[in-house]
Structure formats: C-alpha cells, structure tokens
N, C-alpha and C positions, 0 to 999 in steps of 0.2 A: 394345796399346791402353792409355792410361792409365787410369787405374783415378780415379773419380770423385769429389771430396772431399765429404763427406757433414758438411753441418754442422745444428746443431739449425733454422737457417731456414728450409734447404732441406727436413728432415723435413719442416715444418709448412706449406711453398708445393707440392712435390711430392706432388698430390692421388692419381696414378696408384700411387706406388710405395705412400703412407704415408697412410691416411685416418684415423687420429687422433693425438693425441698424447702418446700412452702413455708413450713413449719419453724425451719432454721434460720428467717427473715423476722428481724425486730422490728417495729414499726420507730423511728424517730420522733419522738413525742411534740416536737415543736413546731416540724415541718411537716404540711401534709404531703403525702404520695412517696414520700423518701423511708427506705428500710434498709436494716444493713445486716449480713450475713455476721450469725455466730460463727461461724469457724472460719472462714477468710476475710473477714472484714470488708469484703466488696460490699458497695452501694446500689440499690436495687430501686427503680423508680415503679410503684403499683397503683394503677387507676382503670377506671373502669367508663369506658366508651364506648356509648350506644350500648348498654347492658351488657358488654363484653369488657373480662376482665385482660387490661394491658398489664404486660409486664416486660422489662428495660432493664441491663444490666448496664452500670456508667463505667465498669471496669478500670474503676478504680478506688482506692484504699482513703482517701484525702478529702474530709469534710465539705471542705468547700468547690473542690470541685466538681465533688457530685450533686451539689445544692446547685451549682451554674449551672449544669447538664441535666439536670431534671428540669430546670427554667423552660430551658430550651425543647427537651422533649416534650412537656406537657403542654408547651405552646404551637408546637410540629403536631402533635394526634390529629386536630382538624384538617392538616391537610394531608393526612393518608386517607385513601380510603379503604375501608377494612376485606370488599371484597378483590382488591387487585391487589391489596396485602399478601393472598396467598399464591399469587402467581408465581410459579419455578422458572428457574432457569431455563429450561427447554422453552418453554411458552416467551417468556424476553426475546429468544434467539428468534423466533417465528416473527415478530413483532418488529425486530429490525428487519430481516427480507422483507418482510413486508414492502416496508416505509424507503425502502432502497432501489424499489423495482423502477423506481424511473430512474434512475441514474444510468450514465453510459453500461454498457457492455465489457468493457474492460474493467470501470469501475464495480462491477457485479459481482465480477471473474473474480476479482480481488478478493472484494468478502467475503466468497465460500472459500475459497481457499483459507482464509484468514479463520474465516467458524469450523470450516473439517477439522485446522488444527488444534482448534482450541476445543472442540469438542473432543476430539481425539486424547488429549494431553491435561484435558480436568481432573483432578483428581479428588474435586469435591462431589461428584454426582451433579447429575443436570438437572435432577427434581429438586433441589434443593431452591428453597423460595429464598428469591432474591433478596429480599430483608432480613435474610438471615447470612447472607455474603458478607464478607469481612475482607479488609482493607489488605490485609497480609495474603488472602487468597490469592487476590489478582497481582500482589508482587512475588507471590510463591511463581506464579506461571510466565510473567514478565519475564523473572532471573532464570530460568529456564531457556527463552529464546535468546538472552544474551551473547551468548558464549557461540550460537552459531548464526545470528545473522547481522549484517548490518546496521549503522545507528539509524540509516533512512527505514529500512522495513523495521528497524524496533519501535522507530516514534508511529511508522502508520498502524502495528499494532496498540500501542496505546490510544491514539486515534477512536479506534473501532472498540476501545471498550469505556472510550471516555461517552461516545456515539451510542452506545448500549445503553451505558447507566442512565444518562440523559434522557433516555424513552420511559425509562423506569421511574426518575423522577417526576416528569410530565404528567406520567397517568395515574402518581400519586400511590406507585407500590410501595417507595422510601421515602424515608424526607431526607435523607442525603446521601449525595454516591458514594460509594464504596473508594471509588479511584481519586477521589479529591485526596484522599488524603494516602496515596501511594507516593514513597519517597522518590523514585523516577520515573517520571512521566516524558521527558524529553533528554533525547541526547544531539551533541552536536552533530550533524552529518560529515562524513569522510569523505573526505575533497576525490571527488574519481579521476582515477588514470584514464587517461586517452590515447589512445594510440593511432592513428592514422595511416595508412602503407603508402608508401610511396609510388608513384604510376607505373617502375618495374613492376614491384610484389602486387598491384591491380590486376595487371594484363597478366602474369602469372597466374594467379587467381583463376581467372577466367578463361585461360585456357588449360587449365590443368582439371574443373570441370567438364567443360566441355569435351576433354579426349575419353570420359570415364567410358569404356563399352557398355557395361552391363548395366546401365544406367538410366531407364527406361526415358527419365525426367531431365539427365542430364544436359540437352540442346535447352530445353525451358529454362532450367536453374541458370545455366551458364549466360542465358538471355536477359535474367532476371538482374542478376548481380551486375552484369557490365551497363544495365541499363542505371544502376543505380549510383555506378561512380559517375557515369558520362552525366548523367542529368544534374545530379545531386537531389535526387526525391529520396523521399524516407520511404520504407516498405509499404507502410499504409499507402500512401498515396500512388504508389506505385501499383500496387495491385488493384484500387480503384477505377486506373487510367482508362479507358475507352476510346476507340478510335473517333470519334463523333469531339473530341476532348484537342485532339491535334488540326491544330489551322496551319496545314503548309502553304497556303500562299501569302499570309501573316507572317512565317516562322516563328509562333508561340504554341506550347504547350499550355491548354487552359485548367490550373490546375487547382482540385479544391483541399484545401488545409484539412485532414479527418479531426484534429484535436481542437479546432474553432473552426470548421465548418466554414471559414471564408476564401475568398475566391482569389487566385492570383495566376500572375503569368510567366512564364521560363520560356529562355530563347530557345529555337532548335540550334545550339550549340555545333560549330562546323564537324566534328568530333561525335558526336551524335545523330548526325543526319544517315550517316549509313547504317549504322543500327537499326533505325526506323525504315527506312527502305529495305533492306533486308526482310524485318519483321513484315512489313507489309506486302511484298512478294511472296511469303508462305503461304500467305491467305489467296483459297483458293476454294470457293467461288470468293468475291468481293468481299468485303465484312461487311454488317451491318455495322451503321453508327454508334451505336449502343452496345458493342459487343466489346468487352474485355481484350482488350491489348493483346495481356499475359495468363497463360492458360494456367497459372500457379498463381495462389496468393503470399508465398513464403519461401525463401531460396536457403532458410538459416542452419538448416543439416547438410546444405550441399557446399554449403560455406565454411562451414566446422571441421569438416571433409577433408576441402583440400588443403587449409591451411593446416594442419593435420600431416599430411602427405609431403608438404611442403615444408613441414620443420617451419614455419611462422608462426607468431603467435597467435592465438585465436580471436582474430578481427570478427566484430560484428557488422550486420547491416550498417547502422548507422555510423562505423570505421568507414566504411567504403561509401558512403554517403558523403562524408568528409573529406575525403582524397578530391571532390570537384571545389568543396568551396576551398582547398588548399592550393589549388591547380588556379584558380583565379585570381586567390590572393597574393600567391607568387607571381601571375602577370600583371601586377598592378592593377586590376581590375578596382573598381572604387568599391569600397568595404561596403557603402548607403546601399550601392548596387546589386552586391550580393547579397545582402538583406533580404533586398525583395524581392529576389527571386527564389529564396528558402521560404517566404512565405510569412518574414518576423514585421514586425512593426513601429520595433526600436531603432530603427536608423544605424543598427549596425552594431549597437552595443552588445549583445549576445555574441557574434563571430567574433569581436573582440578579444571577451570576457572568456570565451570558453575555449575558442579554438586555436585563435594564437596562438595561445602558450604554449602547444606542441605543432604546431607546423615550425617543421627544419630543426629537432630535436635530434632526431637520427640522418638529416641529410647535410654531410660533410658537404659537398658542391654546393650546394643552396648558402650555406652559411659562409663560405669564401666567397660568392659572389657579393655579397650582402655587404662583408668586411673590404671587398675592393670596391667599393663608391666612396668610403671614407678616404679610400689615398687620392 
C-alpha cells in the first residue's frame, strides 16, 4: 500500500484525522513562546500556565509586532484567572444585574431593556466565553443600533457595554476589553426640540380630555395634566403628591424632587388654587394625610390623545410642565425665582439654558410686545 503524502493542506482539510492546527505552528527559534503559522503567517504566542497549555493568536503578520504583543500577553497570564476564564457571555450578563440592583428603578428599567436587546440582536451566541469576544463584535452590534436610534441612547448603549466589560475585567476573565478598542464609543448628542403650547393649546388640552365620554379615567387624566401646567411639577412628582404635602394656610406645596430626593417648596399659585379645592371637594369622606392627591400615576396616553384629536403636535408631560415656567417668565417673574420652585439649584441657569430659547418661538403677540419696549 502506498503510504500517503501528508502535507501542511491536507493537515488543515483532513478534518477526521487532524482537528486543529497545532502542527502548522513553527516555533521561532530565538524568541521563546512565539510561533508562526505555515500557511498565513500569523504569529501565535504558546505557554503553558499552571500546567495548562495557553495559546494567543496576535493576529497579525509583522515580526515585531507580534514580539510587542506576546510581551504583553505573557505578562497579562497572571492576571487572568483561568477558572473565570471560561465564563460565557450569558454568565457576564447575570453578573452585571447583579452588581446593578441597587441602582434606581428607572436606572434598572434601562438595563433590561438595554440586555432584552442585546440579547435579542447577538449574533454571536451567549455561551460564547467572554475571552473569546472581539472587538468587531460589539461594533458589528453598535452599527446596527445606529441607523435607528439617537446619539444619547447610542452612547448609553456603549455605556452598558463599556460597564459589562469592566466586570469582566475586574474578575480577571480578560486582560482587556473588547470595547477599548471599538472605533465609536461616543457620539455628540442632538441638540432636542422643545416645544412648549401656549395657555390657549393648554386649556385646549384639558378640556378636550375631559369631555372624552367613554373615558373611564378621563376626569383623572384631565385633573392630572392641568395640574401639571398650573403647578409646573414634572409627572413624577406629581403623582408622589399627598394631601398631608399641601400647607393651605402657608400657601406651599411641600414638594420632594424624585431625581435627588430633596425637598422644596411651590406657591399655591392664584391660578391653581381652585384646582386644589376642587380636587379636595371630591373627597369624600375627608382624605387621610398620606393619601395620594391623584388616583393616577401617568396622564401620557391621555395626552397623546387629544393632542392627536387636536391636530397639535405631540406635546409631552414635561411640554405642559413648561407652559407654567413660560407663564412666569413672560410675567417677569425673577428666573432665581423660578428656579426654585422647579426644584434646581443653579440659580436659574438651566431655565435659561434650556427653556428660553423656545419660549415665544411660535407666539407672534409675545414677541410684539417684547419689540415695543425698545420704542
């Protein structure tokens, strides 16, 4: 029988006899731990730690840089350790909830939504061990959300996977992240459109809620929303509110900030007083002090609604939240002023910075009046 010529192709096509390519690794006679493929000339770093044999591909063709990078790797082995070496991706992903359950509630919110997608949209498998993640991966799945979401939610996904890696490095699964070396990691944020309704399109608003019939929720919604132009509270705080919270014989709303948790005070606004008395006439028996205002915590489908109905455009809560600090700031009201009673601590710079710039964009009368003080 002839006896078979065995050459390095056949090694590497001859899946039955030979399943990898051990073989095809020349050892570089000068350097220890460095080998270089016969058939693509890639550089290959091979040592053996803790009686286990490493092996390092430096994926690349260029003597010397694979001589830097074996430096580096054979000086990186001690700080892996070799059993969280073989942790998969599914297990990393467990390991950041983890490490995230004390954060806020909304910050929580974020991160499953942020992992459903990204688990959803892998396309490398989730058992796949972390150390064997590559750098193109996470910009294969990056450029993916590009094209449909914002540069603010692109960079908080980069974010969570810079957040990832970093757990991975910690506990010594890598010696370096994958995403350091992702070409975009950060985009500039898009300046947002604000739009604010003027106290017509408010009171529109609000009563074009309010008439819905079939509307089980609609006296609530409609209660919700006008409470939110009159006061200027943001939603959260707004459905926090408790009657035990209003000092009428003070005229303050005592109100706590849900995004820092500190404590401030709003006038009962002349304008808002009978809203409140209203509200507080339904109740029936007496409320306790501790009892919630507003029997809703969210008015934003009833809001969608009628602006909807109304041919405007789709004002948010925090639009109609807007309409009181525009309402003050067109009475000359001192900007320091309304500061703190939105609950900031800049002295004014935020209503500034943000809101100005569209209060009396679309209101012709505001802006004649504005231009007759100069004659």
């Amino acid at each position: 029988m002839t006896p078979r010529f065995v050459t390095p192709y056949t090694l590497c096509m001859d899946t039955n006899q030979q399943k990898s390519t051990r073989q095809l690794l020349d050892k570089i006679p000068t350097v220890q731990c460095l080998y270089r493929h016969k058939l693509n000339g890639t550089y290959y770093g091979i040592k053996k730690q803790s009686g286990k044999r490493k092996e390092h591909s430096f994926q690349t063709t260029d003597r010397k840089i694979a001589e830097r990078k074996l430096a580096e790797w054979v000086k990186g082995l001690d700080k892996i350790d070799s059993t969280a070496e073989k942790t998969s991706l599914a297990q990393l992903l467990e390991k950041f909830i983890a490490a995230n359950r004390g954060k806020s509630v909304k910050t929580q919110a974020t991160n499953a939504s942020i992992i459903k997608r990204f688990q959803n949209e892998w396309r490398h498998g989730l058992d796949i061990r972390v150390s064997k993640i590559r750098p193109s991966y996470l910009g294969e799945w990056l450029a993916n959300q590009e094209g449909r979401v914002k540069n603010t939610t692109y960079n908080r996904y980069c974010c969570f996977l810079k957040q990832l890696f970093e757990i991975a490095l910690s506990d010594k699964m890598i010696l370096a992240s994958p995403f350091a070396d992702v070409k975009t990691t950060w985009k500039k944020p898009q300046k947002p459109q604000r739009f604010v309704p003027t106290l017509e399109q408010f009171n529109a608003i609000v009563n074009d809620i309010r008439a819905q019939p079939f509307n089980a929720d609609a006296e609530d919604s409609a209660d919700f929303i006008e409470f939110l132009g009159l006061a200027g509270l943001g939603q959260a705080e707004t459905s926090a509110l408790t009657w035990a919270d209003i000092d009428w014989t003070a005229g303050n709303l005592h109100i706590k900030r849900q995004k820092t948790q500190e404590r401030f005070q709003v006038p009962i606004y002349d304008h808002l007083k009978p809203l409140l008395d209203r509200l507080l006439q339904k109740q029936n028996p007496p409320p306790a002090p501790t009892a919630k205002v507003f029997k809703i915590k969210d008015a934003r489908k009833a809001l969608q609604s009628a602006c909807a109905r109304l041919q405007f455009r789709n004002f948010t809560q925090r639009n109609i939240r807007a309409s009181l600090i525009r309402r003050l700031w067109q009475a000359g009201v001192d900007v320091k002023l309304i500061s703190k009673w939105q609950g900031h601590q800049d002295g004014g710079k935020l209503i500034l910075n943000t809101y100005t710039e569209v209060f009396g964009d679309n209101d012709a009368d505001y802006i004649k009046t504005e231009l007759a003080k100069v004659k």
